[in-house]
MDTraj code that builds the backbone (N, CA, C; nanometers):
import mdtraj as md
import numpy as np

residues = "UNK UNK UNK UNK UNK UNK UNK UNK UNK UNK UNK UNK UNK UNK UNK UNK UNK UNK UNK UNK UNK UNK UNK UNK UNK UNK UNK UNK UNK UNK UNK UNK UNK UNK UNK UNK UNK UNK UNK UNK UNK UNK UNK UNK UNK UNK UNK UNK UNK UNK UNK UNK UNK UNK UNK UNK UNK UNK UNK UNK UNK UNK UNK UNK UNK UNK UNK UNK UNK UNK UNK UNK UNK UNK UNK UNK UNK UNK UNK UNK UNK UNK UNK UNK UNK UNK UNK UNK UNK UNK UNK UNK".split()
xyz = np.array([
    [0.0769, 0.5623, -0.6945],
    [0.0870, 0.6776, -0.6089],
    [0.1852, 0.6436, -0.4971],
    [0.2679, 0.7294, -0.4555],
    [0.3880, 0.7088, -0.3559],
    [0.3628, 0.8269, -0.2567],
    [0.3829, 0.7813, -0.1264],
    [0.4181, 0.8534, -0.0596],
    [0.2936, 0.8929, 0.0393],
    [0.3001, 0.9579, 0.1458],
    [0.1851, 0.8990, 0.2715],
    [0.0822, 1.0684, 0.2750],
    [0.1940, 1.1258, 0.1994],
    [0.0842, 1.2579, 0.2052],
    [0.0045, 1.2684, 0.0748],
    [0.0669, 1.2130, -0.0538],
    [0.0156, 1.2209, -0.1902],
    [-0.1341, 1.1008, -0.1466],
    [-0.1396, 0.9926, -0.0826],
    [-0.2058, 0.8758, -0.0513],
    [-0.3243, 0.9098, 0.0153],
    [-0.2494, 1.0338, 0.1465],
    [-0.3784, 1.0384, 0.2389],
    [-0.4855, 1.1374, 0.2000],
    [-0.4446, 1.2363, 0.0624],
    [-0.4543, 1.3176, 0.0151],
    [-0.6220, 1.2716, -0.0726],
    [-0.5619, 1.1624, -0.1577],
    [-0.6663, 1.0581, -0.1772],
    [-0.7539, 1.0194, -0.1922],
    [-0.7140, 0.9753, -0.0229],
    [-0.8019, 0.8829, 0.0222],
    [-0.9239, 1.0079, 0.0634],
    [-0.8508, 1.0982, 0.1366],
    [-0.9648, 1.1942, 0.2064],
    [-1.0558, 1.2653, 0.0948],
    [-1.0116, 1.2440, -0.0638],
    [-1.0739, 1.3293, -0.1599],
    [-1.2024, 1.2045, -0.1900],
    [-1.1622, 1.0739, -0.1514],
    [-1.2650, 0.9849, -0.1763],
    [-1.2746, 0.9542, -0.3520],
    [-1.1661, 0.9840, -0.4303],
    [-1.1703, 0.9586, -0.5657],
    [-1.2089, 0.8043, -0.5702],
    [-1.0919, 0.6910, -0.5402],
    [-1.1361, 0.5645, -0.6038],
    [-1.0893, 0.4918, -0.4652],
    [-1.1260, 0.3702, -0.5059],
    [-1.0489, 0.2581, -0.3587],
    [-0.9153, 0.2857, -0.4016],
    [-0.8140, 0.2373, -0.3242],
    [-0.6930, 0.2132, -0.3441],
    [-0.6763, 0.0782, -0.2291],
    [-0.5522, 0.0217, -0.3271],
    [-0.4783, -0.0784, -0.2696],
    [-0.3391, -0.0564, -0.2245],
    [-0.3358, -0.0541, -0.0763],
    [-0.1859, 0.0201, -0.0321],
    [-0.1340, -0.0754, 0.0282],
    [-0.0141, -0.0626, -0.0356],
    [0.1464, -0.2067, 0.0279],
    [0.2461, -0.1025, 0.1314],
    [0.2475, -0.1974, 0.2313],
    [0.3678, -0.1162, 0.3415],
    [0.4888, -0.1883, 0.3262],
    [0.5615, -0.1225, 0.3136],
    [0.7244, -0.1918, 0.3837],
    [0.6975, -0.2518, 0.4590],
    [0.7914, -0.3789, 0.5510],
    [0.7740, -0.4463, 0.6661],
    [0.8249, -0.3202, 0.7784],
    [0.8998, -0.2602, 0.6675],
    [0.9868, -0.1542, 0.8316],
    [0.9161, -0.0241, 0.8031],
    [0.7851, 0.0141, 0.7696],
    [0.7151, 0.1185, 0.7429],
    [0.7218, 0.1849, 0.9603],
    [0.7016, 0.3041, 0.9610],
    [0.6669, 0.3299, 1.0519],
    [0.5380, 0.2938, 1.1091],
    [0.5044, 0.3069, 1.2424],
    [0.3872, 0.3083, 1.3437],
    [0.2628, 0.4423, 1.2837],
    [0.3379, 0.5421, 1.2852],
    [0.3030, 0.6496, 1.2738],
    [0.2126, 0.6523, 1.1257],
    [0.2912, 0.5952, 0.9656],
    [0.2163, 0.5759, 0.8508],
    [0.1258, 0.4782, 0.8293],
    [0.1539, 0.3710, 0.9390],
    [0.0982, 0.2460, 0.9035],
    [-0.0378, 0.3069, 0.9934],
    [-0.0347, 0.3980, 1.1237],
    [-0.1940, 0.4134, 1.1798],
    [-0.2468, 0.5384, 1.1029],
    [-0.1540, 0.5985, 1.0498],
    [-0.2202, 0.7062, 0.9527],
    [-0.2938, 0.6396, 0.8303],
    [-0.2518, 0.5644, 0.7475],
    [-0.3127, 0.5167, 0.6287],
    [-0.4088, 0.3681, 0.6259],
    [-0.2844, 0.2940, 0.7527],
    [-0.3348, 0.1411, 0.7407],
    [-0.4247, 0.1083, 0.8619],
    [-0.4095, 0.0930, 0.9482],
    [-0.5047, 0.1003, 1.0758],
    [-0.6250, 0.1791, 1.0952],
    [-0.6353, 0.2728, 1.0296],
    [-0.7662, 0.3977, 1.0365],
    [-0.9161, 0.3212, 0.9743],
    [-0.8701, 0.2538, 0.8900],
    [-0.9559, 0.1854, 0.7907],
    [-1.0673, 0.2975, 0.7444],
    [-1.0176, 0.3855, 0.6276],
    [-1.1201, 0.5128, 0.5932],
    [-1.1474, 0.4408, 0.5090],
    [-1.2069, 0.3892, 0.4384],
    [-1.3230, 0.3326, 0.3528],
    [-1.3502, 0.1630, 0.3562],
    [-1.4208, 0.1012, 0.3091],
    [-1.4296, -0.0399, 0.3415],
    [-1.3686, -0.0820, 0.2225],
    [-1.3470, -0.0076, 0.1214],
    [-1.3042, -0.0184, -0.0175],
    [-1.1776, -0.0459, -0.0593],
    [-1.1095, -0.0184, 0.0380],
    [-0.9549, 0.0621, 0.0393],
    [-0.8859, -0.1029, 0.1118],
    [-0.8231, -0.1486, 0.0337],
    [-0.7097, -0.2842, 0.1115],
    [-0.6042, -0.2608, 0.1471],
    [-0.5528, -0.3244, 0.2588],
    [-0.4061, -0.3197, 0.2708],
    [-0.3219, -0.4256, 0.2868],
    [-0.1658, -0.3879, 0.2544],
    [-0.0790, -0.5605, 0.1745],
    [0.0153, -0.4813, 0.2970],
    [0.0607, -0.5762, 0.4019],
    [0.1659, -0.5603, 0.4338],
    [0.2752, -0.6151, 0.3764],
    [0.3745, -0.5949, 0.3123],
    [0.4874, -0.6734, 0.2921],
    [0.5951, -0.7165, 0.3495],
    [0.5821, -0.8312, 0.4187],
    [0.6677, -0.8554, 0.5169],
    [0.7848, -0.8829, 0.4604],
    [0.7858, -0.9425, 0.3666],
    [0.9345, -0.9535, 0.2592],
    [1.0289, -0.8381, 0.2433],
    [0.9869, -0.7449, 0.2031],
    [1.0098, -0.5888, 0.1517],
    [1.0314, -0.4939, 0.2154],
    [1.1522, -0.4208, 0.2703],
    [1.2271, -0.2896, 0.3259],
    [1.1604, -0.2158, 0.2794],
    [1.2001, -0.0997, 0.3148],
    [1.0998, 0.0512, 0.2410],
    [1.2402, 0.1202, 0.1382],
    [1.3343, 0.0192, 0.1727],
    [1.4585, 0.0661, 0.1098],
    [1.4399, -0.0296, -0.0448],
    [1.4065, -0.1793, 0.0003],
    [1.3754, -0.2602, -0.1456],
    [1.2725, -0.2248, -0.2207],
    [1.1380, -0.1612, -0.1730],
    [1.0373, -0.1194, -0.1968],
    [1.0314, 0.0219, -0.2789],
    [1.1517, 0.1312, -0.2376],
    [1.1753, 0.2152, -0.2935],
    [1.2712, 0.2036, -0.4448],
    [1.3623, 0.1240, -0.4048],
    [1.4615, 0.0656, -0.5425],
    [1.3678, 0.0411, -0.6603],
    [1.2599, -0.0406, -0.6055],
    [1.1970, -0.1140, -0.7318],
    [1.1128, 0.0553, -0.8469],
    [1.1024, 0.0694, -0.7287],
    [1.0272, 0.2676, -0.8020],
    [1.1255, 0.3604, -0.8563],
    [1.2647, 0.3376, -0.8295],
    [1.3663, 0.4177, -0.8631],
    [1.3856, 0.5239, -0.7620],
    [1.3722, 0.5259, -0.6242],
    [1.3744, 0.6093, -0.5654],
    [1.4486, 0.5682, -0.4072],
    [1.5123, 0.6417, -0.3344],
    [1.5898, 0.5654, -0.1938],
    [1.4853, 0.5253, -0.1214],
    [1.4122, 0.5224, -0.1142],
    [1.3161, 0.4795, 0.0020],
    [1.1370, 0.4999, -0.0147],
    [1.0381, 0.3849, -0.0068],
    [0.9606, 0.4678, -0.0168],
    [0.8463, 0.3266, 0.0905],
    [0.7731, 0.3869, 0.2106],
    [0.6840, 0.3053, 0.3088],
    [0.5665, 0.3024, 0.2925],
    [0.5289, 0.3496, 0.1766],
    [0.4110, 0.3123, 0.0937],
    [0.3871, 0.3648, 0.0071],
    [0.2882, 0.2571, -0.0838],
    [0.2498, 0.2815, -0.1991],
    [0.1167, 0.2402, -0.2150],
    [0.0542, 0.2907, -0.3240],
    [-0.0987, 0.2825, -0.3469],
    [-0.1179, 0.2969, -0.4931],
    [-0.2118, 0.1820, -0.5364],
    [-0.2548, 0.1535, -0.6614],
    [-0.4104, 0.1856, -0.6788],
    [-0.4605, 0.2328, -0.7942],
    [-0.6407, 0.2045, -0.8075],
    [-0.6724, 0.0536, -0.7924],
    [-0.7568, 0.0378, -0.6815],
    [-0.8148, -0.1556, -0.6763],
    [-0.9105, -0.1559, -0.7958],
    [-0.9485, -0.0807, -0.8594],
    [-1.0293, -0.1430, -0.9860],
    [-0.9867, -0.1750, -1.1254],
    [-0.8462, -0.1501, -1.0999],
    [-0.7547, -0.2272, -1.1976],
    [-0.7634, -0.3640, -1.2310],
    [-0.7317, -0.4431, -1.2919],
    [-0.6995, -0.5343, -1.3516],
    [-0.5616, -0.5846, -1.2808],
    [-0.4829, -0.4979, -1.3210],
    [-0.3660, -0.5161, -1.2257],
    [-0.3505, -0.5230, -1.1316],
    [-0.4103, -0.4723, -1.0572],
    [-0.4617, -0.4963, -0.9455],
    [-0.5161, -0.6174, -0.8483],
    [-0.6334, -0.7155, -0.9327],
    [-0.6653, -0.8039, -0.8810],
    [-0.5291, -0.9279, -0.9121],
    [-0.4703, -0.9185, -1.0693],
    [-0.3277, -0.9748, -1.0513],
    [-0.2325, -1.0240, -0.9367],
    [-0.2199, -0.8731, -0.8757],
    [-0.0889, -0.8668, -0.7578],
    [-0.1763, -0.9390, -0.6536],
    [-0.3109, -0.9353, -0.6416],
    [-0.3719, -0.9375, -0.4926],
    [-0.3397, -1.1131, -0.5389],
    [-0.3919, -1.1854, -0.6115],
    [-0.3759, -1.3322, -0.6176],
    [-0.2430, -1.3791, -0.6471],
    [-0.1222, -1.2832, -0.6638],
    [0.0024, -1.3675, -0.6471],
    [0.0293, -1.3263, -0.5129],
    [0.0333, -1.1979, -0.4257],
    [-0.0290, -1.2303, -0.3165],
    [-0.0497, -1.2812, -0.2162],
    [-0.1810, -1.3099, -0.2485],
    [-0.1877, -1.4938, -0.1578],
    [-0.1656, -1.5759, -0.1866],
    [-0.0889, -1.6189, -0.2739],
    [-0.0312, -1.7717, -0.3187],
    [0.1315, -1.7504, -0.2123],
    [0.1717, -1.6359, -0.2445],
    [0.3042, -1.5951, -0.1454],
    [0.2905, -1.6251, 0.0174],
    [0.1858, -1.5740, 0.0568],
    [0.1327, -1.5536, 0.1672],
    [0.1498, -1.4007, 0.2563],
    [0.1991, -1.3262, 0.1722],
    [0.1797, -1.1910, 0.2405],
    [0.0508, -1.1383, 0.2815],
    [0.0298, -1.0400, 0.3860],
    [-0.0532, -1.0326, 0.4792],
    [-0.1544, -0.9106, 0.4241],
    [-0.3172, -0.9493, 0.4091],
    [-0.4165, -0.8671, 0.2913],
    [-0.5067, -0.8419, 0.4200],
    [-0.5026, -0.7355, 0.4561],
    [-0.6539, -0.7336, 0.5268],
    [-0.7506, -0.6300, 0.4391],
])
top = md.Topology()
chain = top.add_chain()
for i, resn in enumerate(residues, 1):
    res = top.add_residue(resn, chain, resSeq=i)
    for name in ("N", "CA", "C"):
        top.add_atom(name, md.element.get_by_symbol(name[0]), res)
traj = md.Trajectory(xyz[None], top)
């Protein structure tokens, strides 16, 4: 899922946890809308300090994108979270 209105959309419907990655250069404004609010205890967040919202968007095929959100009860999911922390990017 891309994008901060498709995300918050979501989150507020309470479907599943999600796991949401920010750009390092995400705004103030998305990061206290989605990431700082902490609406469920379920719900993680990856800052990527490595990652532009410009590199972050490339990888999706798209110019830009300051967040993204996966289902955490994936498989794939627990994947990314343990390469991850071997990287040391930032999981609260």
């Amino acid at each position: 899922m891309i994008g901060q209105d498709r995300i918050r959309a979501s989150i507020s419907k309470g479907v599943e946890p999600l796991l949401l990655f920010f750009a390092n250069d995400a705004s103030s404004s998305v990061k206290n809308r989605l990431g700082s609010s902490k609406w469920r205890s379920s719900d993680r967040v990856v800052f990527l300090e490595s990652i532009s919202r410009w590199e972050l968007g490339a990888a999706l095929g798209l110019s830009e994108a300051q967040v993204v959100a996966i289902p955490r009860t994936s498989r794939f999911t627990g994947m990314l979270l343990e390469d991850l922390r071997q990287e040391g990017d930032r999981i609260e």
